[in-house]
C-alpha positions in Angstrom: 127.1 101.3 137.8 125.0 101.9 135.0 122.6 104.6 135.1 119.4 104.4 133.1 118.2 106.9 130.6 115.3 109.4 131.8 111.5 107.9 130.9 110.2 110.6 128.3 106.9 111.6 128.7 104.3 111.1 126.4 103.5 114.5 124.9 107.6 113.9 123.7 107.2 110.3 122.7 104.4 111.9 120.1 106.5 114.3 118.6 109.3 111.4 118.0 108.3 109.9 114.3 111.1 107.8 113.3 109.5 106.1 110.4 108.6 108.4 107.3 105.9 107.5 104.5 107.5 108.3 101.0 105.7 108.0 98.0 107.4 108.5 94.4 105.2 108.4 91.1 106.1 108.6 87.6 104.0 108.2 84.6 104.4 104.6 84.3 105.1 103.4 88.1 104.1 104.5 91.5 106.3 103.4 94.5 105.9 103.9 98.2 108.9 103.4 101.1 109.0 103.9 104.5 112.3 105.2 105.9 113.5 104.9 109.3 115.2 107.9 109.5 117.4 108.1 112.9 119.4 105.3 110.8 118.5 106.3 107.2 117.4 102.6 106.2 114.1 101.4 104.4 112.0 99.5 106.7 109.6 98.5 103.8 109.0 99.4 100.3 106.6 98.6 97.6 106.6 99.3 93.5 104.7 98.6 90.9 107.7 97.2 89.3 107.9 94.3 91.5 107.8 91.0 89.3 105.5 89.2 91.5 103.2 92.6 91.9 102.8 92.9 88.3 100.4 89.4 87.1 98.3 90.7 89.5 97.5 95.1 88.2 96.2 95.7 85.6 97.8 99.0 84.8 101.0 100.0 86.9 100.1 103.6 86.9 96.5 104.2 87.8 94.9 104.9 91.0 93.8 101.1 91.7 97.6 100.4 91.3 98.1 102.7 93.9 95.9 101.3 96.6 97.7 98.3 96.3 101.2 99.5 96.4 100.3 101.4 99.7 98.6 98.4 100.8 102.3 96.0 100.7 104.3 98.4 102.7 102.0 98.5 105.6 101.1 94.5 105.8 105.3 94.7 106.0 105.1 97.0 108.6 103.2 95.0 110.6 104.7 91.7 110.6 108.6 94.0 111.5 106.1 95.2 114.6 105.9 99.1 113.3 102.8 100.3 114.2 103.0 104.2 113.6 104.2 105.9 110.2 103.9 109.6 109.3 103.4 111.1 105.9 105.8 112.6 104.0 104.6 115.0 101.3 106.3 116.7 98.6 105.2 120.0 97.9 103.4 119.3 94.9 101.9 116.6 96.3 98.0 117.2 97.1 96.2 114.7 99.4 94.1 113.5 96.1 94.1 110.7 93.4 96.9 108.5 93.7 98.4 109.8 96.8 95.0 109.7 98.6 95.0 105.9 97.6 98.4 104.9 98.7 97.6 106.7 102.0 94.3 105.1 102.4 95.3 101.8 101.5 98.4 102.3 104.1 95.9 103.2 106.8 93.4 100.3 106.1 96.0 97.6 107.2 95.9 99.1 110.2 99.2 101.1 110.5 98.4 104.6 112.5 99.6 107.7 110.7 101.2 110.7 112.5 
């Protein structure tokens, strides 16, 4: 006999945010992953080092560079079927410039953030 585990409610389910929005940036590169982290594996990731990103920037460290790294990791998202992501910050981090731009870029192809 096997017995089914308990349906959660939904004011639980929205506290449960298994997939985290990391974004690294250096003075030449800016990189964004999302980490799933019950299991501590990348779901999808994105750099400006990328071979077949890098024909198509102009610079790999401005802000335009960043909206389109943010924009790779979410179109990934979607086709694995992740809907939800929520944002990791650093402490330094401010919600301006490049991070801004990964974050708006990630919530423009339609991926809900937490």
């Amino acid at each position: 006999m096997v017995i089914p585990p308990p349906a959660q409610s939904p004011r639980i389910i929205n506290f449960l945010k298994p997939y985290i929005l990391k974004m690294h940036f250096t003075n030449k590169f800016v990189s964004a992953q999302v980490i799933h982290s019950p299991t501590a594996t990348i779901a999808s990731s994105a750099s400006s080092q990328e071979k077949a990103l890098r024909p198509s920037m102009e610079s790999a460290q401005d802000v335009a560079a960043a909206a389109k790294i943010g924009k790779i990791p979410g179109e990934r998202l979607l086709l694995k079927g992740i809907a939800a992501v929520e944002v990791h910050l650093k402490r330094e981090q401010k919600y301006q410039g490049k991070v801004k731009a990964v974050i708006d870029s990630v919530r423009e192809a339609s991926v809900k953030l937490l």
